[in-house]
Short mmCIF file of the C-alpha atoms (twelve columns), coordinates in Angstrom:
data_MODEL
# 
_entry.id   MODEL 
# 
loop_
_atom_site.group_PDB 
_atom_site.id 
_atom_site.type_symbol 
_atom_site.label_atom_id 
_atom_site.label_alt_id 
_atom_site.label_comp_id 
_atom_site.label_asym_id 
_atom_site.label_seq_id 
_atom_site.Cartn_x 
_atom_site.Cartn_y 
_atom_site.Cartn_z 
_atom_site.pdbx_PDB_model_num 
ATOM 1   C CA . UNK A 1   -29.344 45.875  31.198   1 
ATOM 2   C CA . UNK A 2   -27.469 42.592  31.619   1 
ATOM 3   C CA . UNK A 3   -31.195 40.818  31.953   1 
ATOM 4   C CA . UNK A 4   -32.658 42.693  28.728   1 
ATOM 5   C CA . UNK A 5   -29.967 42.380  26.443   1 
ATOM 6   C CA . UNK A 6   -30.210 38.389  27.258   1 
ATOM 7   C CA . UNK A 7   -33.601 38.017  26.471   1 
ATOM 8   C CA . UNK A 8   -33.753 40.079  23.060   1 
ATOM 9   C CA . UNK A 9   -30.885 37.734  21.746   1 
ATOM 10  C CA . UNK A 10  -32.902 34.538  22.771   1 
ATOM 11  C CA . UNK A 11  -36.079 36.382  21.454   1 
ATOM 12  C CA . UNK A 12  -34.603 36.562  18.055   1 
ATOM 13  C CA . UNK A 13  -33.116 33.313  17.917   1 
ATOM 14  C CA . UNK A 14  -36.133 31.905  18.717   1 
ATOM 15  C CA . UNK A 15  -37.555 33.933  15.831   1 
ATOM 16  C CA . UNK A 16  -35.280 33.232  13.927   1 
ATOM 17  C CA . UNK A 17  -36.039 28.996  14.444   1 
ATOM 18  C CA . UNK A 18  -39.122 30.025  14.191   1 
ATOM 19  C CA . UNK A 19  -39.025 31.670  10.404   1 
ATOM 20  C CA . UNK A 20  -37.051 28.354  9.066    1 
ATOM 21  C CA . UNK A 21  -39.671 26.333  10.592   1 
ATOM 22  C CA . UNK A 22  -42.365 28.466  8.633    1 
ATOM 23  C CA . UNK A 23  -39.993 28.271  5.495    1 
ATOM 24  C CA . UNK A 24  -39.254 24.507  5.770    1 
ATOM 25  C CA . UNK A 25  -43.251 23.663  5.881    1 
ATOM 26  C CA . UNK A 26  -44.011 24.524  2.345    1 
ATOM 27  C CA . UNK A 27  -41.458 22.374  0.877    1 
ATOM 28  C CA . UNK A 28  -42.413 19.632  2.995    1 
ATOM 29  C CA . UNK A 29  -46.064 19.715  2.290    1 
ATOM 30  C CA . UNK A 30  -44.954 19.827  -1.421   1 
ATOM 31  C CA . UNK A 31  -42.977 16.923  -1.122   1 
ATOM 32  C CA . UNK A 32  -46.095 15.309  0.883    1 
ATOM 33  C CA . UNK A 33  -48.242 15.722  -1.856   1 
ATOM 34  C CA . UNK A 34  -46.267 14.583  -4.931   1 
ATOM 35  C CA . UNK A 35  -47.199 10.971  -6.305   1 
ATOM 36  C CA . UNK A 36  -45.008 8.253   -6.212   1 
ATOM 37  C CA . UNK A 37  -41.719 9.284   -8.743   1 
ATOM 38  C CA . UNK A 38  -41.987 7.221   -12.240  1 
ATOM 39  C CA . UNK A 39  -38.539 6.105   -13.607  1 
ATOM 40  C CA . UNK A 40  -38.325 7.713   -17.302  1 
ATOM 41  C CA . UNK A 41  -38.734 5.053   -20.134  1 
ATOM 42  C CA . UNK A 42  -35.183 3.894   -21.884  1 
ATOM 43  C CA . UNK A 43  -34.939 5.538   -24.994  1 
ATOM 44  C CA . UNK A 44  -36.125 3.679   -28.190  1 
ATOM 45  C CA . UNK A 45  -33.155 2.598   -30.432  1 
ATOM 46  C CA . UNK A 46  -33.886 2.804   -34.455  1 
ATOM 47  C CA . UNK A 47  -32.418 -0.439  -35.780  1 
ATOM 48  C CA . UNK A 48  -31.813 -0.603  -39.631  1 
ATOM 49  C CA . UNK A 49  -33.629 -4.039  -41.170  1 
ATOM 50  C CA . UNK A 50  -33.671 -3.385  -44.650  1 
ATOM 51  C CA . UNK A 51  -34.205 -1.401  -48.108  1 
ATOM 52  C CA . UNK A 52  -37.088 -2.124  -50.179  1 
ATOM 53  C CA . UNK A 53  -37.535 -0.729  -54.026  1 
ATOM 54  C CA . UNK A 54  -41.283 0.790   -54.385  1 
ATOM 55  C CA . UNK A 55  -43.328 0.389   -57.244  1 
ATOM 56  C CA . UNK A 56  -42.346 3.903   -58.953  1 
ATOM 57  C CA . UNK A 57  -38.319 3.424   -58.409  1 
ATOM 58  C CA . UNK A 58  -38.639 4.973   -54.742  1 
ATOM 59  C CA . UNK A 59  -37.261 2.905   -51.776  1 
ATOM 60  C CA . UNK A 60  -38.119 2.531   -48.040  1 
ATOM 61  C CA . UNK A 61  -35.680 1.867   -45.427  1 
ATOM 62  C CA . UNK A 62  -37.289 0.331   -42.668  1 
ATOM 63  C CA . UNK A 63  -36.564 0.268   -39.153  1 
ATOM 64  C CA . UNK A 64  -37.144 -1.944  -35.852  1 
ATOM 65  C CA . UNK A 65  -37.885 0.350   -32.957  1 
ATOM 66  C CA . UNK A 66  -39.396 -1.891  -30.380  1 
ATOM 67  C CA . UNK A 67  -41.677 -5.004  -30.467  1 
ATOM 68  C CA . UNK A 68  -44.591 -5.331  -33.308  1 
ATOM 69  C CA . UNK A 69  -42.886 -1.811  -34.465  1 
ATOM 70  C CA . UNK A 70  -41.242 -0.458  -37.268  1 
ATOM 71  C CA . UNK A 71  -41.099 2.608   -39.353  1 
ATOM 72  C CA . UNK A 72  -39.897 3.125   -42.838  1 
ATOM 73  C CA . UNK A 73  -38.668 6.487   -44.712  1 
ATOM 74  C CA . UNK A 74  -39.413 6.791   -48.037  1 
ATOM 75  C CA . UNK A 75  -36.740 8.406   -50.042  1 
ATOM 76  C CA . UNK A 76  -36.599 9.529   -53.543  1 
ATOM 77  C CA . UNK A 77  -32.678 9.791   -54.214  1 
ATOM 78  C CA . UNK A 78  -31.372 11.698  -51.176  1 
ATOM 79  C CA . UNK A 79  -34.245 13.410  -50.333  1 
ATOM 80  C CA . UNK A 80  -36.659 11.593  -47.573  1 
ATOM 81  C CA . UNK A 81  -40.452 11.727  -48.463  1 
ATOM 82  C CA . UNK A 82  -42.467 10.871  -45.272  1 
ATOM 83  C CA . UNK A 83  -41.707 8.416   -43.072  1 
ATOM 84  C CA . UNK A 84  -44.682 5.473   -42.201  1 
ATOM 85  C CA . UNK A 85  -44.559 4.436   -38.330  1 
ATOM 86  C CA . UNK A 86  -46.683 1.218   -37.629  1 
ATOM 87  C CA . UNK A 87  -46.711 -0.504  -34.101  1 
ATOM 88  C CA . UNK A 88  -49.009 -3.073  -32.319  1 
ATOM 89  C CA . UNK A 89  -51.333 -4.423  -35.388  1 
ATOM 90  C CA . UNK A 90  -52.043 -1.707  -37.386  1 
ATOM 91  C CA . UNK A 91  -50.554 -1.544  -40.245  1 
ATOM 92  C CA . UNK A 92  -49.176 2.084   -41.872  1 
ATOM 93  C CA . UNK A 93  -50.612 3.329   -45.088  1 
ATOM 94  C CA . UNK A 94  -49.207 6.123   -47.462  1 
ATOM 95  C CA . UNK A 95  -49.712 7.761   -50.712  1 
ATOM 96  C CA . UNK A 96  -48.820 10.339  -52.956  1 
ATOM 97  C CA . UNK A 97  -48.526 10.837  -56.694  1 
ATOM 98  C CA . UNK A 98  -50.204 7.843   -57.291  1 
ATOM 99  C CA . UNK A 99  -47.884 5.836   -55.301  1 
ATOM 100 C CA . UNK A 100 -49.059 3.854   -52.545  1 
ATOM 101 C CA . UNK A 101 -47.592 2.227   -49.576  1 
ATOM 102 C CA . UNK A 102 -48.177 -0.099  -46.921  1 
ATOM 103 C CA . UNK A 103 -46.293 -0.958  -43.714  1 
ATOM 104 C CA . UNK A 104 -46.993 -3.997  -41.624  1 
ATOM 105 C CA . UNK A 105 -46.340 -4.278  -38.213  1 
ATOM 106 C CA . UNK A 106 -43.885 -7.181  -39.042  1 
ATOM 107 C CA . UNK A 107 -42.176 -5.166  -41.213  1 
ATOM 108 C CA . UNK A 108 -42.676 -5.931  -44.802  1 
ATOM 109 C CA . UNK A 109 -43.595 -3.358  -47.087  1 
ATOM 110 C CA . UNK A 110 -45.604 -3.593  -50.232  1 
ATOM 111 C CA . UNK A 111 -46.623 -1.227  -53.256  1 
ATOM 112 C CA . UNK A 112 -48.170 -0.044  -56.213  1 
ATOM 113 C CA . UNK A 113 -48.930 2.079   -58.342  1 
ATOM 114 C CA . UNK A 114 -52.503 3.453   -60.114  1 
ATOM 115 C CA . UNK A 115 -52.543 2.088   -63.320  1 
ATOM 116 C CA . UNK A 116 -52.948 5.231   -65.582  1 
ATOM 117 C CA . UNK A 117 -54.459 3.845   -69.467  1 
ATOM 118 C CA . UNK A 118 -52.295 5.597   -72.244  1 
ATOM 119 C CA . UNK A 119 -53.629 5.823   -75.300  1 
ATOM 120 C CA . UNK A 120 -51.807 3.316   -77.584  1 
ATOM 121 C CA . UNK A 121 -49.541 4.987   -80.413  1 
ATOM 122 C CA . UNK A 122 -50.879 4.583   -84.110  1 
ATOM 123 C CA . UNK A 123 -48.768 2.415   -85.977  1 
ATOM 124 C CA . UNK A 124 -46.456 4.309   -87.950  1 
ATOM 125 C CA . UNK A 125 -47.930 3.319   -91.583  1 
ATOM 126 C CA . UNK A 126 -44.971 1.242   -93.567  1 
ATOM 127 C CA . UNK A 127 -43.512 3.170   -96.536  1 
ATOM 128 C CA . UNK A 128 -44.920 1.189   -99.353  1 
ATOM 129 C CA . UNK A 129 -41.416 0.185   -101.701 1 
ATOM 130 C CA . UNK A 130 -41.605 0.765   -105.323 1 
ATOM 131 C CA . UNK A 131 -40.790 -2.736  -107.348 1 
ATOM 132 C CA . UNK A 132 -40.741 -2.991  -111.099 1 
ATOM 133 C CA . UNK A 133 -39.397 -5.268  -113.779 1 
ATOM 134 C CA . UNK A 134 -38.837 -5.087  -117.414 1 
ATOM 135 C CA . UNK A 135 -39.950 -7.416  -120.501 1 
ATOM 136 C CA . UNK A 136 -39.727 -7.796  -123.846 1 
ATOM 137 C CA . UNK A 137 -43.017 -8.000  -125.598 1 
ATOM 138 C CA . UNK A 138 -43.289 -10.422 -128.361 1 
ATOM 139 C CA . UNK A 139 -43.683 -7.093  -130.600 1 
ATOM 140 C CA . UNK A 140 -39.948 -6.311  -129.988 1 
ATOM 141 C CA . UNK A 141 -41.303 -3.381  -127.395 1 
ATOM 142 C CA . UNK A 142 -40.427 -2.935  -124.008 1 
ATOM 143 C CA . UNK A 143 -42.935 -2.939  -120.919 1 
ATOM 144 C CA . UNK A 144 -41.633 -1.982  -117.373 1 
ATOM 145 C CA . UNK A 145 -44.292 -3.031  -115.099 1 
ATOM 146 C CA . UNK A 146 -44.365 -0.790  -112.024 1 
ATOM 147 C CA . UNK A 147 -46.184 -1.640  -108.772 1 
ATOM 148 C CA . UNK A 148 -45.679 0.724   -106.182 1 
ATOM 149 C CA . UNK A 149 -47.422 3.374   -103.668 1 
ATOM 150 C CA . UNK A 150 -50.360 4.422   -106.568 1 
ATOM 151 C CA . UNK A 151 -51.053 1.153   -107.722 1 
ATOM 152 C CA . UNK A 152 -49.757 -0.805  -110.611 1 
ATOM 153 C CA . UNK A 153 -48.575 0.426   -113.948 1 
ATOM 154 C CA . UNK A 154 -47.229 -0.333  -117.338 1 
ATOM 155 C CA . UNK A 155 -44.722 1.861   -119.187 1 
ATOM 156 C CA . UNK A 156 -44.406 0.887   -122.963 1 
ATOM 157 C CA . UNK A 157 -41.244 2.420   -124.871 1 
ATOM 158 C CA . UNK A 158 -39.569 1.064   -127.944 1 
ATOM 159 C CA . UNK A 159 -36.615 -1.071  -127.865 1 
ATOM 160 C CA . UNK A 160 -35.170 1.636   -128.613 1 
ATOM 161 C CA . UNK A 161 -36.110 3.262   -125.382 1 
ATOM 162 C CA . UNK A 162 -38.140 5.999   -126.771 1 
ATOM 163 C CA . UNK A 163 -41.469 5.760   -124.366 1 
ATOM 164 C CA . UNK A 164 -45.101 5.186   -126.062 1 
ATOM 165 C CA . UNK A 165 -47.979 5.324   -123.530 1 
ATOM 166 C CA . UNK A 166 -48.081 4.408   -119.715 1 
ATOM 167 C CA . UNK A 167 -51.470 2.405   -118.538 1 
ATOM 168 C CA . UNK A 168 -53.012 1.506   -115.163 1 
ATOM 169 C CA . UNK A 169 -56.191 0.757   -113.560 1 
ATOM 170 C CA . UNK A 170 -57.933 3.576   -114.280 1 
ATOM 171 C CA . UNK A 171 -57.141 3.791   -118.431 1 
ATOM 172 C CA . UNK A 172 -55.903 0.063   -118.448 1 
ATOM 173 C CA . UNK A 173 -55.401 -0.284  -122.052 1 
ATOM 174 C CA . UNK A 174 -53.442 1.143   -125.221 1 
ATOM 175 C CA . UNK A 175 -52.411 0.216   -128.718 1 
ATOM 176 C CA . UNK A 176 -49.723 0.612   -130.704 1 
ATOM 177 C CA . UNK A 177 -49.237 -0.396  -134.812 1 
ATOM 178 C CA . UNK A 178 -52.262 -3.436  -134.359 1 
ATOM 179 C CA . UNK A 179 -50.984 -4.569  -130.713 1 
ATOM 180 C CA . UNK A 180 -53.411 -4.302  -127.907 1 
ATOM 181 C CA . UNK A 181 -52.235 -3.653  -124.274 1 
ATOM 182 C CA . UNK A 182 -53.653 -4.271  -121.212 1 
ATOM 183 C CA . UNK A 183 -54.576 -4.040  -117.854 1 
ATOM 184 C CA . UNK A 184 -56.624 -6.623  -116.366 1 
ATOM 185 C CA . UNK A 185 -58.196 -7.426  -112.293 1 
ATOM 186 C CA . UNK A 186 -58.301 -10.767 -112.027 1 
ATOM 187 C CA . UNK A 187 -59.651 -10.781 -107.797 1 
ATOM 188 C CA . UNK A 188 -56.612 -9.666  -105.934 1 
ATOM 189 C CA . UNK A 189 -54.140 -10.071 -108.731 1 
ATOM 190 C CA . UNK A 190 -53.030 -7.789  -112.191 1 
ATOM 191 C CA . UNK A 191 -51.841 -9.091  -115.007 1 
ATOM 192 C CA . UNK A 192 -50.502 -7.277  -118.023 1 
ATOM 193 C CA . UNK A 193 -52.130 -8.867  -121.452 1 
ATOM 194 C CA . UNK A 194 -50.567 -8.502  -125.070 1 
ATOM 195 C CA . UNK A 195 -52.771 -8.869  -127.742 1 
ATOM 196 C CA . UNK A 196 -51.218 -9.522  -131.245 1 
ATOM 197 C CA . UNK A 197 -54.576 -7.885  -133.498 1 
ATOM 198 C CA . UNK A 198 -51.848 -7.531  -136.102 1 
ATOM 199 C CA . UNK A 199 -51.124 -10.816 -136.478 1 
ATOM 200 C CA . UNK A 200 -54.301 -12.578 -135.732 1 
ATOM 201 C CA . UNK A 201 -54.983 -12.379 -132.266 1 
ATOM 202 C CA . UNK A 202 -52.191 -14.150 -130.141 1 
ATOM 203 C CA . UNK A 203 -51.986 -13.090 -126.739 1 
ATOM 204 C CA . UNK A 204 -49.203 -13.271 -123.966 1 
ATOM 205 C CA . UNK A 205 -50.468 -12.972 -119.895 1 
ATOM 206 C CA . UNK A 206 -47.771 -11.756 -117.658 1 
ATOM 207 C CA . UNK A 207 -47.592 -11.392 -113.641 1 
ATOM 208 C CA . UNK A 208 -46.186 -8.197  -112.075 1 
ATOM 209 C CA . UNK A 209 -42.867 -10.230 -111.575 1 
ATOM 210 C CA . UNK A 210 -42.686 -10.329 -115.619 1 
ATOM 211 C CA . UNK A 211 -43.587 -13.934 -115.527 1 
ATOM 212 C CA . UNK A 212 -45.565 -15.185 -118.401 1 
ATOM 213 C CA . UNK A 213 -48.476 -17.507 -116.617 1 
ATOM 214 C CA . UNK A 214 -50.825 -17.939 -120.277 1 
ATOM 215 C CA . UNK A 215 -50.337 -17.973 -124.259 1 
ATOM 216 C CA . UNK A 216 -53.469 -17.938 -126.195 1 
ATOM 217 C CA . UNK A 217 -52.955 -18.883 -129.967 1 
ATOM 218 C CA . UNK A 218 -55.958 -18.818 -132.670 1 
ATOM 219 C CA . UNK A 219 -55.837 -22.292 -134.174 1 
ATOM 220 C CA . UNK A 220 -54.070 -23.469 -136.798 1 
ATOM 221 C CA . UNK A 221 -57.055 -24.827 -138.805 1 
ATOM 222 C CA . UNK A 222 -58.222 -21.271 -138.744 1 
ATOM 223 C CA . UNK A 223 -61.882 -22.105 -137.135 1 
ATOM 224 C CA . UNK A 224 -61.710 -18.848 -135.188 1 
ATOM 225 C CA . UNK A 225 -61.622 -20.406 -131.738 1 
ATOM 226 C CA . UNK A 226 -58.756 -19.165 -129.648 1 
ATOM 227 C CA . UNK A 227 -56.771 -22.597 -128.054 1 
ATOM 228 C CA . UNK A 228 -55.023 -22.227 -124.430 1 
ATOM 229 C CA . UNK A 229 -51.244 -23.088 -124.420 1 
ATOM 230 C CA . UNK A 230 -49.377 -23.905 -121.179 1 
ATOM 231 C CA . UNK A 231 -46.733 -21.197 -120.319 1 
ATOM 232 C CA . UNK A 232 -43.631 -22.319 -118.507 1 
ATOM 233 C CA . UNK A 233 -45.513 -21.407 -115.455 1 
ATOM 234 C CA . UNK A 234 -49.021 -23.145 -116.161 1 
ATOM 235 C CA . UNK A 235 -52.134 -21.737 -116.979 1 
ATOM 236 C CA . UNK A 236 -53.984 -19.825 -114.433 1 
ATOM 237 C CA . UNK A 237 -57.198 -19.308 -116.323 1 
ATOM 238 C CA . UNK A 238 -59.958 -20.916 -118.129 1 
ATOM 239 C CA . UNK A 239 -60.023 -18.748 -120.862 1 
ATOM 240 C CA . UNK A 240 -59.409 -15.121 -122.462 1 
ATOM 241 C CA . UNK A 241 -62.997 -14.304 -121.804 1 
ATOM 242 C CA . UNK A 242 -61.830 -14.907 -117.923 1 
ATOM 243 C CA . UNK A 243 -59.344 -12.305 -118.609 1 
ATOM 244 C CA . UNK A 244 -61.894 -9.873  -119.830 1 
ATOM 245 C CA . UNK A 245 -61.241 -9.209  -123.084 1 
ATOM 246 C CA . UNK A 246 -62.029 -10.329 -126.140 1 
ATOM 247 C CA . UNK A 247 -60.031 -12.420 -127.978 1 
ATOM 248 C CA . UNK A 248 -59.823 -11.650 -131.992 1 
ATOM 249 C CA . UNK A 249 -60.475 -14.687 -134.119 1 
ATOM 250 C CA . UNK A 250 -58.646 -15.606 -136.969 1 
ATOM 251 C CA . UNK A 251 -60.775 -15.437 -140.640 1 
ATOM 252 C CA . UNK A 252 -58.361 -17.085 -142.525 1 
# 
């Protein structure tokens, strides 16, 4: 009993070496047929270069992560956009919104943005200013010559104040007791003409400032032709025919 009881305990100790040698050979084999062990790469360290202001008011910050490579975020206030990674010698390119960006694998960053055409705003048409200035007529009457957004007009009143007629362009003239007024074009410029028909047919030329620029007198040998005299301001016309109208001769 001695004998058997010996040889069941070596029996099982040899079993038993002989299940961890049947567990051991897996591992090993595994071990056996796994490549060579690669050390992992250090990790890459993000180091701030700079901030550059985009076209539309954006900015990137750009980054050196390694050699020949760099990213930049794009932020719009606080909040980050995208973020453009170039490395080696590609450069990065992004858009959006009609922004566009590039990223160079040195680093710099440049951008634009699409020209959009906007119609141009219409002028805002000038308020035209009303200007007028009052004479005294050789008659004793009163003319306020008015020049403002409708054109140019005369207002004729008594000295007294009391009005008589108003005339412009379009019914330039009007009479009063034997006096003639009137409008006249002369090219770009109007002038106001008094005609004395009362009195023989002297006439005053006036400007829109109230300057008088001509006299026309009949003559005193009483031929009938009318004679030119020099205003204060010189004469700015040949004649009363120039003027267009007629002048009213003197009979004597």
């Amino acid at each position: 009993m001695r004998n058997t009881r010996r040889t069941t305990l070596r029996s099982a100790a040899v079993a038993v070496a002989g299940a961890a040698t049947v567990l051991a050979l897996p591992v090993g084999a595994a071990l056996a047929a796994s490549p060579t062990a690669v050390p992992a790469p250090a990790p890459s360290v993000r180091a701030y270069v700079t901030t550059v202001k985009l076209a539309d008011g954006s900015v990137a910050k750009v980054h050196k992560v390694g050699a020949n490579h760099f990213e930049a975020d794009i932020y719009v206030g606080s909040t980050k956009l995208d973020t453009l990674v170039s490395k080696g010698v590609a450069a990065s390119y992004g858009q959006s919104d009609g922004l566009h960006v590039v990223l160079r694998p040195n680093g710099t960053v440049t951008s634009w943005t699409d020209r959009v055409s906007q119609p141009k705003p219409k002028p805002k048409p000038q308020p035209q200013l009303t200007s007028s200035v009052r004479i005294t007529m050789p008659d004793g009457r009163i003319a306020e010559l008015v020049d403002g957004p409708h054109g140019k007009r005369v207002e004729l009143s008594t000295a007294k104040g009391h009005a008589l007629a108003t005339i412009d362009l379009r019914r330039p003239s009007g009479g009063h007791d034997g006096w003639t007024y009137k409008l006249v074009q002369d090219g770009k410029h109007v002038k106001f003409v008094v005609v004395d028909g009362k009195g023989g047919g002297n006439s005053w030329v006036y400007d829109f400032d109230g300057k008088l620029i001509e006299k026309y007198t009949v003559d005193p040998v009483g031929a009938g032709h009318p004679v030119l005299v020099p205003s204060a301001g010189g004469t700015a016309a040949a004649g009363a025919a120039g003027l267009g109208y007629s002048m009213l001769s003197h009979q004597g």
